[in-house]
Structure formats: structure tokens, C-alpha cells
C-alpha positions as CSV (number, residue, x, y, z in Angstrom):
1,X,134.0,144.9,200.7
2,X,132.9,148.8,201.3
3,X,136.2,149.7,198.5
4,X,135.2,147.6,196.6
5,X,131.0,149.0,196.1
6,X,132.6,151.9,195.7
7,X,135.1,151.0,193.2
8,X,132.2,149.6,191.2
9,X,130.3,152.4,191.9
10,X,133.0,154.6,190.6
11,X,133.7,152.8,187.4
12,X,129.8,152.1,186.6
13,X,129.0,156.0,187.0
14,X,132.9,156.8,185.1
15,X,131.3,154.8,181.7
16,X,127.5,155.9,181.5
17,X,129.1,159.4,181.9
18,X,131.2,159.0,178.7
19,X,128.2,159.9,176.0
20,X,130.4,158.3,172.9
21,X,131.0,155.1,175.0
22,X,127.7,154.0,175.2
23,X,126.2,153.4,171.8
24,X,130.0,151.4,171.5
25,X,128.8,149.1,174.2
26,X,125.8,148.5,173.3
27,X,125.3,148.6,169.6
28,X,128.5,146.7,168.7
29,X,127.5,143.0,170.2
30,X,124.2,143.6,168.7
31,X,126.0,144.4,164.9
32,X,128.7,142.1,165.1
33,X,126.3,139.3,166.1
34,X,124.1,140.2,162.5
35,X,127.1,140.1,160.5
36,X,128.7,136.7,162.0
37,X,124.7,135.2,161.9
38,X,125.1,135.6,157.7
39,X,128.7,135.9,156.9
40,X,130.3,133.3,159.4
41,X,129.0,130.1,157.2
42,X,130.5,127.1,156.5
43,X,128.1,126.1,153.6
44,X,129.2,125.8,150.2
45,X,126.8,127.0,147.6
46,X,126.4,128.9,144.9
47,X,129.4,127.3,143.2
48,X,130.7,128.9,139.7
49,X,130.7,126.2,137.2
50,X,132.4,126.0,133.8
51,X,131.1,122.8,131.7
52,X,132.8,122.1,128.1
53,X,131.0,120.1,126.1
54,X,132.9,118.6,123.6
55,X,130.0,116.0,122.5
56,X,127.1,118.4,122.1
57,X,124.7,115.7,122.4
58,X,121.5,115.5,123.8
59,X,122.2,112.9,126.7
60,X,124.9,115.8,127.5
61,X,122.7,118.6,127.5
62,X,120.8,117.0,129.7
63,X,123.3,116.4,132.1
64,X,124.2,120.0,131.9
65,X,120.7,121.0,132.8
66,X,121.4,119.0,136.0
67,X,123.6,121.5,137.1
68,X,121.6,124.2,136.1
69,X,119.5,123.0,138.4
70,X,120.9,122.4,141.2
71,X,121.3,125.1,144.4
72,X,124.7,124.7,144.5
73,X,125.9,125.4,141.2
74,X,126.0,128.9,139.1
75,X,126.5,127.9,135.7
76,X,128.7,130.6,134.4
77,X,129.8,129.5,131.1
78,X,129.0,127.2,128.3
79,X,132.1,126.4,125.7
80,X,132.0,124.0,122.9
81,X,135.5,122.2,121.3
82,X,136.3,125.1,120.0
83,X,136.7,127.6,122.7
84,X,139.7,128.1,125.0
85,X,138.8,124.9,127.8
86,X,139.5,126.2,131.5
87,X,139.8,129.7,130.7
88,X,137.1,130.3,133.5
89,X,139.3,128.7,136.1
90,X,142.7,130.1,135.0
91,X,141.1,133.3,135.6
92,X,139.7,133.1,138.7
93,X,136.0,133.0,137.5
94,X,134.8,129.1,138.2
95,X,135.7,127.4,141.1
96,X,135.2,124.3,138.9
97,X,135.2,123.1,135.5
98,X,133.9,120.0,134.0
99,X,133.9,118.6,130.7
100,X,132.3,116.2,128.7
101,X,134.0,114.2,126.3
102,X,133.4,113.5,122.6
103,X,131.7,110.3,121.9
104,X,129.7,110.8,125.3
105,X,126.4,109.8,124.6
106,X,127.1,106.8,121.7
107,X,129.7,105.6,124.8
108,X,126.4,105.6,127.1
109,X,124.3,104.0,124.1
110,X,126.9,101.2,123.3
111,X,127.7,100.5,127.0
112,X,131.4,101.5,127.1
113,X,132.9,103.0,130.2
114,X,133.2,107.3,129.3
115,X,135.2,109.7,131.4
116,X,134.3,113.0,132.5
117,X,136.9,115.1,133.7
118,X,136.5,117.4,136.6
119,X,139.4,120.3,137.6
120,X,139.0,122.7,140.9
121,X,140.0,125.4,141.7
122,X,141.9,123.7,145.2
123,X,143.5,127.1,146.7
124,X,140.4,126.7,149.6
125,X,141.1,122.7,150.0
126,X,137.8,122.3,152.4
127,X,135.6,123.9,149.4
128,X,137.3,122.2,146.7
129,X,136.3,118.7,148.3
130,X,133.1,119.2,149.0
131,X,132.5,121.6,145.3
132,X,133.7,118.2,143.8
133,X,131.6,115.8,146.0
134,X,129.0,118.1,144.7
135,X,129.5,117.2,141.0
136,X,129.8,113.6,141.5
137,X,126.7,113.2,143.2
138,X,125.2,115.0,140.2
139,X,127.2,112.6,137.9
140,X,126.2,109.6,139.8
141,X,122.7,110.4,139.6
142,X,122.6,110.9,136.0
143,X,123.9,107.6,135.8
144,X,121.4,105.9,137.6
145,X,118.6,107.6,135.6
146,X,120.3,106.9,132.2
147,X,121.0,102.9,133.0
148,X,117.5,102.6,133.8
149,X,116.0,104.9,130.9
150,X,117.9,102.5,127.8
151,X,117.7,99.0,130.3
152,X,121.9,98.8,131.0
153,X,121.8,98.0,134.2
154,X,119.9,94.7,133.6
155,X,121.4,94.2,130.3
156,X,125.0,94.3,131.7
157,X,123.8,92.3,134.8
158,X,122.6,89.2,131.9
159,X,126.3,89.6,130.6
160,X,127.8,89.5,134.1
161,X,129.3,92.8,133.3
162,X,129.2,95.7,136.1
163,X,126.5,98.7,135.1
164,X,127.6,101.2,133.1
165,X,130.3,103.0,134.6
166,X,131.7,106.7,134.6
167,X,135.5,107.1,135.3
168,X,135.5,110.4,136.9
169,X,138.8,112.2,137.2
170,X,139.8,115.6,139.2
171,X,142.8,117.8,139.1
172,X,143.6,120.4,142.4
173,X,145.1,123.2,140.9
174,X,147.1,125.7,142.9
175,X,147.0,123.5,146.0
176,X,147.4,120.3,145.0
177,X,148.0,118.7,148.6
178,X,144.5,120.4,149.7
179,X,146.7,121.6,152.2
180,X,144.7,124.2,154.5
181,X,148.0,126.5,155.4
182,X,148.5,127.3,152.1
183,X,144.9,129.2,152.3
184,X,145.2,130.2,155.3
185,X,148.5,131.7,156.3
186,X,148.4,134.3,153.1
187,X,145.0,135.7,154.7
188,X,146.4,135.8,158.3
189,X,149.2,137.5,157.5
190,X,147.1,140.2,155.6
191,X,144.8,140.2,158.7
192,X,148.0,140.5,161.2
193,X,149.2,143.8,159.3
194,X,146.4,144.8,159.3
195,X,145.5,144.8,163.0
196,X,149.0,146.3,164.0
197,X,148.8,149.3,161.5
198,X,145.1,150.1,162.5
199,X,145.3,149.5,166.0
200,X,148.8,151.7,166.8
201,X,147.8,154.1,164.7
202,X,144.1,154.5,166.2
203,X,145.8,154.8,169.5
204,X,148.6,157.4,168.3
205,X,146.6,160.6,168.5
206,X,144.0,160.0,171.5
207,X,147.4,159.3,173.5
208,X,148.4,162.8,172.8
209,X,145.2,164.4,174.0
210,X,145.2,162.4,176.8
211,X,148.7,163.2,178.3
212,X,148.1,166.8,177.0
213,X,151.0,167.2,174.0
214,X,148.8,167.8,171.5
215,X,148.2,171.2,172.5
216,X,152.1,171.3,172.3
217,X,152.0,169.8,168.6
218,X,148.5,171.9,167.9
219,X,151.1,175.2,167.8
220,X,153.7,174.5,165.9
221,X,154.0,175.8,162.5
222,X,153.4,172.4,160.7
223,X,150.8,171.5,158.2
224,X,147.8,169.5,159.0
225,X,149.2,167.2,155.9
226,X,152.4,167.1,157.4
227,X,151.1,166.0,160.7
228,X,149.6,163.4,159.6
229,X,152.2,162.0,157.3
230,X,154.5,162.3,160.2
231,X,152.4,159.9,162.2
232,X,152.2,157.8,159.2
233,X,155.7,157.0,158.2
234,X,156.6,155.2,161.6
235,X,154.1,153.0,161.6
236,X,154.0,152.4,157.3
237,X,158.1,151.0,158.0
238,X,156.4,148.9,161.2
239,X,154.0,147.4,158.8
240,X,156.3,146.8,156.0
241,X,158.9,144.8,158.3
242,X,156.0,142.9,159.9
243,X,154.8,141.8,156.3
244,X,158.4,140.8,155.3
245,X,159.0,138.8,158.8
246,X,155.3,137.4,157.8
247,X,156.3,136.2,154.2
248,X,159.7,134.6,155.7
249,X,157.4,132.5,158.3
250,X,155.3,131.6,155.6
251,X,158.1,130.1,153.6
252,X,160.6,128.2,156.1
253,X,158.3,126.9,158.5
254,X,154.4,126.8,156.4
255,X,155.9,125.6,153.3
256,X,153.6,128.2,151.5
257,X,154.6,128.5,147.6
258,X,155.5,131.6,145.9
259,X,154.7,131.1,142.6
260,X,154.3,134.7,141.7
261,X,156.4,138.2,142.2
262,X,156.9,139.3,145.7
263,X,157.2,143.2,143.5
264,X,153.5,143.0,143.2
265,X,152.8,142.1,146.3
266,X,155.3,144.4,148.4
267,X,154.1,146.9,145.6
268,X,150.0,146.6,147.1
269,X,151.3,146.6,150.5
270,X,152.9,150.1,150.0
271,X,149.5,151.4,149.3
272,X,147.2,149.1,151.0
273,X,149.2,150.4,154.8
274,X,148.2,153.8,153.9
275,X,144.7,152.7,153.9
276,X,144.6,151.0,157.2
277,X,146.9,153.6,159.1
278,X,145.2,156.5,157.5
279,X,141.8,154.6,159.0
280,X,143.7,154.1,162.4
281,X,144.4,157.4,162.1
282,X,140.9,159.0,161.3
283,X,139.7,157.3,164.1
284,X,142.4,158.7,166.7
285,X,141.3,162.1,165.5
286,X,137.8,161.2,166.3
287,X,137.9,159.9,169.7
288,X,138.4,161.3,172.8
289,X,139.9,158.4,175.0
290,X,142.1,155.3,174.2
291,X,139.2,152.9,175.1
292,X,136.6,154.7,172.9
293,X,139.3,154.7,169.9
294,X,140.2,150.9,170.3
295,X,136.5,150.1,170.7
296,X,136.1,151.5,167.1
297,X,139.1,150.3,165.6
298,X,138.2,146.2,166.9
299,X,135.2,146.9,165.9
300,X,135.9,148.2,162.2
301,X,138.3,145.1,162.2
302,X,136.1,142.8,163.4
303,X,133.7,143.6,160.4
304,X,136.3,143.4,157.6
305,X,137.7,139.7,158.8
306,X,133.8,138.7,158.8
307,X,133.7,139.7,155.2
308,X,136.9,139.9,154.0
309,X,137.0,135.9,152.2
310,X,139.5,134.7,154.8
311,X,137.7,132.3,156.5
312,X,134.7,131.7,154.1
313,X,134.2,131.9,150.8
314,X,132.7,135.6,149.9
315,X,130.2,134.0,147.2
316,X,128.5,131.5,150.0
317,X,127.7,134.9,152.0
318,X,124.1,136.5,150.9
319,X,123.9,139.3,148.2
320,X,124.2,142.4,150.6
321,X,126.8,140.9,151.8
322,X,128.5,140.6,148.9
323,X,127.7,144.3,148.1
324,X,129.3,145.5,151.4
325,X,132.8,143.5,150.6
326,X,133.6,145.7,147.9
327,X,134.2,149.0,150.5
328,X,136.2,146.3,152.7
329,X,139.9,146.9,152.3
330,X,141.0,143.7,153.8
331,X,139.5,142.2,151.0
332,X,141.6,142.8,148.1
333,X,144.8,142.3,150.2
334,X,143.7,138.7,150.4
335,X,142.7,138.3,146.8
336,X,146.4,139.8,145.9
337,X,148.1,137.6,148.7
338,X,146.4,134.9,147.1
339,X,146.5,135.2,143.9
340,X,150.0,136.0,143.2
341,X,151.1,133.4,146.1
342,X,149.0,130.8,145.3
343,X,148.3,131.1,141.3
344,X,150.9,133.5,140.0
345,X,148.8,136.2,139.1
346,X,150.1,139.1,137.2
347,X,149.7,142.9,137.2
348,X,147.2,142.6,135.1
349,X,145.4,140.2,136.9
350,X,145.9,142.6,140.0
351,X,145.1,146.0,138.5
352,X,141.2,146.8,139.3
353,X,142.6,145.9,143.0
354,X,145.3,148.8,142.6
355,X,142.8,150.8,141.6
356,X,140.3,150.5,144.1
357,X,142.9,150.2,147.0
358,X,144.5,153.5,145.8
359,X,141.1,155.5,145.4
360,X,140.3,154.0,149.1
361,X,144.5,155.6,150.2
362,X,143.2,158.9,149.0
363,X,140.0,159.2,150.2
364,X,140.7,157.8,153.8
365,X,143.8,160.5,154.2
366,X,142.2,163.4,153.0
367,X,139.7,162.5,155.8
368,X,142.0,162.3,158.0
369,X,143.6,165.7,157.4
370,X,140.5,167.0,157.7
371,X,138.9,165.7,160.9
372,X,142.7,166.5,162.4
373,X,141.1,169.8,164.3
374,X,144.6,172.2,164.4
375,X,144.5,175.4,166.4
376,X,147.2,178.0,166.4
């Protein structure tokens, strides 16, 4: 019992002494546990909407102010017949689109069945089902206050017909199965090479000062650039094999479909590694032990999964939330993985995500090069 006390002793007296420990110890539980209160939410709101309405009467504008009122739904555009239908959706804007058909209202009026069609986005099955269980309530409500505004309900009851009816039908696109693997293998793969580059990497330099070689490496005639492009490479080849064993699993055993080119993704990968190692790295140049560098890196991690879109939907999190995913890396790997997995996307689709992630390469190595402290 006495080795033990002062084994504890030791230990307790070894961590308050480390200065950069402490605020680690502390301050993470208490910021991780503010971000996971407002970005860990399974709630599904603030829907993007696109109605077409083909009838352009007045019983359908007033079903389209429905949805404008509602909490759930963003009303995002507004086409008539002649527009391109679905272009919202196609592009990623809407999660759903609904349109109204011609003859709508003098359907309502004459008590003949109508149909409004419904298509979802389907990629995240568990929002697409409840998006759509969303709109039919609406729907169904409308119903009920239209059959009793013009007297249907009773007059179909005297004719031993059923009340008037709306045949509501729904497409899933690019997950037709609302099968959850297909969302959620793309985004845990991203997440998996993720962790790996960042965490070796963070590790790599603080190793050296530990064990002492870095005063070896410190006086040899390399570059500070070339120093840190040689700590790169090794793990950028890890990464890229672990992506391509990642994309096989995905096929043979997940089923996941491919619909767009592995070019573009491989292509974002090549850039997207040199953000996360060059992070892993700017961190191992910044710490002094192994524990104080993988505190940092879990905890920079931790923080992009929480708003990176791979569990929840980034529009259901609040609007500073929102704001702070646009500096998260993880994020636009998961819109690419996606997007060109899931939907096919194109380069062009792609390109504001090249740009950012490239901008994000640059800056994070040159910071790295520079926090790398090199004495002759």
C-alpha cells in the first residue's frame, strides 16, 4: 500500500508540474461538452425546400404558405412550369422538392383525387424519412382544412364516397434503399484517414525530442522545408493506402455505390493529407511530450467529427455552428466522399472544395515550417 501512495503521489505531483498539461485537462471536457450540447442533435429542422407549382392557383399558394410557415422548412426556391423542376435537389441545394400539379385546385373544387409529388434528397436515409413525414403532415393538414372550408367531407360522405383524397408520391434519390451504410461508411472512412495521418504525424516530432535525436537532426545541413516534407511523405503513402484499403471495404463487403470518378476523389485526397499531416505536424512541433501532443491532436479531432456533417446534418446545428464548419477540414472531405460516391458529382461540382482544401494545405505547412525551431 506505502508504493502505491507514493506512486500516486509521484504521478499527481509529475502532471500539475507540466504547465502546458493543465489547461488540456481541464479546459477540454468543459469545450468538448459545449460543442457536443449544440452540434450532437438528432433533430431535423430547418429543412431546404423546393416547391414547383405548376397550377399557380390560389388554393396552391396557400398551401405553399404552409411551409413557409412551418419551423422545419426553409423555403429556398419558388419555380413555376417553366423553370428547370428539381434543379435545387440535383444540385445539392434542397433536401426536398415538392410539386404541385396542374389542375390542382379545380381537382380540389370538383372532388377528384390530385397527386402531389414529393422527391428527397435520400443520401441521409434517417432525415429523408422524417423530412418527408414532415411534408405529409403538412399535406394532410391542408386537407382537412380545405374539405371542411368547401363542405367535401360531408358531401362525399352523402355519396358514400371517401373524403377527398391526396395520392402523395416520393422518390429516394441517391439511396434509394434508405440504406444507412451508404451514408455512413463514406464519412468514416474520411474520419479513419483522418485520425491516422493526424495522430502519427502529431506524435512524429515530440518522439524525437523525447529520445533526444532531434538535436542530431537539428544539425544537419537540411532545410526547415525539407524537414518537414521528409516527415510528410511517409505518412502521405500511409494515408493513401489506408484510403484505397477503405474504398475496397466499402465496395465488397458495404455494397456502397460508386457512381462517380474515384480521379476526383483520389485527386482531393492528395491534397486533403497534406492538410491533416501538416496539422499533425504543427502540433508535434509545438508540444513538448507525446501525451501533451496527442491530448491536442484528439482534441482537434474530436471537434471536426462534431461538426464535420458525419453524424448530423450540418444545417440542424445553430448558426455559429455553421460559421465554424467552414475552417473544418474534415468537412469538405465528406461532402466530396459523398457527393461523387453517392450522387456522381463532378469537378465542377467539387471545385470551391479544391479551393478551400488547397488554401487550408498551404497555410497549415508554412506553419509548420515555421514553428519547426532549427538550430545549427
Amino acid at each position: 500500500m506505502g508504493g502505491l501512495k507514493f506512486l500516486l503521489e509521484k504521478e499527481f505531483k509529475q502532471i500539475f508540474r507540466d504547465k502546458g498539461m493543465l489547461p488540456l485537462i481541464f479546459m477540454m471536457p468543459i469545450l468538448q461538452l459545449c460543442v457536443l450540447s449544440f452540434a450532437a442533435t438528432f433533430d431535423v429542422k430547418n429543412i431546404n425546400i423546393e416547391i414547383a407549382d405548376l397550377d399557380n392557383s390560389v388554393l396552391s399558394q396557400q398551401l405553399i404558405g404552409k411551409y413557409e410557415a412551418s419551423k422545419y422548412f426553409n423555403l429556398i426556391s419558388f419555380r413555376h412550369s417553366t423553370d428547370n423542376l428539381g434543379e435545387g435537389l440535383q444540385e445539392g441545394e434542397v433536401g426536398i422538392y415538392l410539386e404541385i400539379p396542374k389542375d390542382f385546385e379545380k381537382d380540389i373544387v370538383n372532388e377528384i383525387p390530385t397527386s402531389i409529388a414529393i422527391k428527397v434528397d435520400a443520401i441521409d436515409g434517417m432525415t429523408a424519412g422524417v423530412s418527408v413525414s414532415y411534408a405529409q403532415t403538412i399535406i394532410q393538414d391542408f386537407r382537412e382544412e380545405i374539405g371542411e372550408r368547401y363542405g367535401i367531407k360531408e358531401t362525399a360522405i352523402a355519396k358514400g364516397q371517401l373524403p377527398l383524397q391526396f395520392n402523395i408520391s416520393n422518390q429516394n434519390w441517391y439511396n434509394k434503399t434508405l440504406n444507412y451504410k451508404f451514408y455512413m461508411v463514406p464519412g468514416l472512412l474520411v474520419l479513419l484517414v483522418s485520425m491516422i495521418g493526424m495522430f502519427l504525424t502529431s506524435m512524429n516530432i515530440v518522439k524525437e525530442k523525447e529520445i533526444g535525436t532531434i538535436e542530431q537532426l537539428n544539425v544537419t545541413p537540411i532545410s526547415k522545408a525539407e524537414f518537414i516534407l521528409g516527415k510528410l511523405t511517409p505518412f502521405w503513402l500511409i494515408g493513401m493506402f489506408v484510403l484505397t484499403i477503405g474504398l475496397l471495404v466499402a465496395k465488397l463487403f458495404f455494397s456502397v455505390p460508386m457512381v462517380g470518378s474515384l480521379v476526383i476523389v483520389y485527386s482531393f485526397a492528395i491534397i486533403y493529407l497534406f492538410v491533416v499531416l501538416g496539422l499533425g505536424l504543427f502540433i508535434s512541433t509545438l508540444a513538448d511530450t507525446q501525451q501533451q501532443a496527442m491530448f491536442i491532436a484528439w482534441f482537434f479531432m474530436i471537434i471536426f467529427v462534431l461538426l464535420s456533417g458525419l453524424f448530423t446534418p450540418i444545417e440542424n446545428m445553430p448558426d455559429w455552428a455553421q460559421k465554424i464548419t467552414l475552417l473544418n477540414p474534415v468537412r469538405y472531405f465528406i461532402e466530396v466522399m459523398r457527393g461523387v460516391l453517392l450522387k456522381g458529382a463532378t469537378w465542377s461540382d467539387v471545385k470551391n472544395n479544391f479551393f478551400v482544401i488547397g488554401v487550408y494545405a498551404m497555410i497549415i505547412n508554412l506553419m509548420a515550417i515555421f514553428a519547426y525551431r532549427k538550430t545549427n
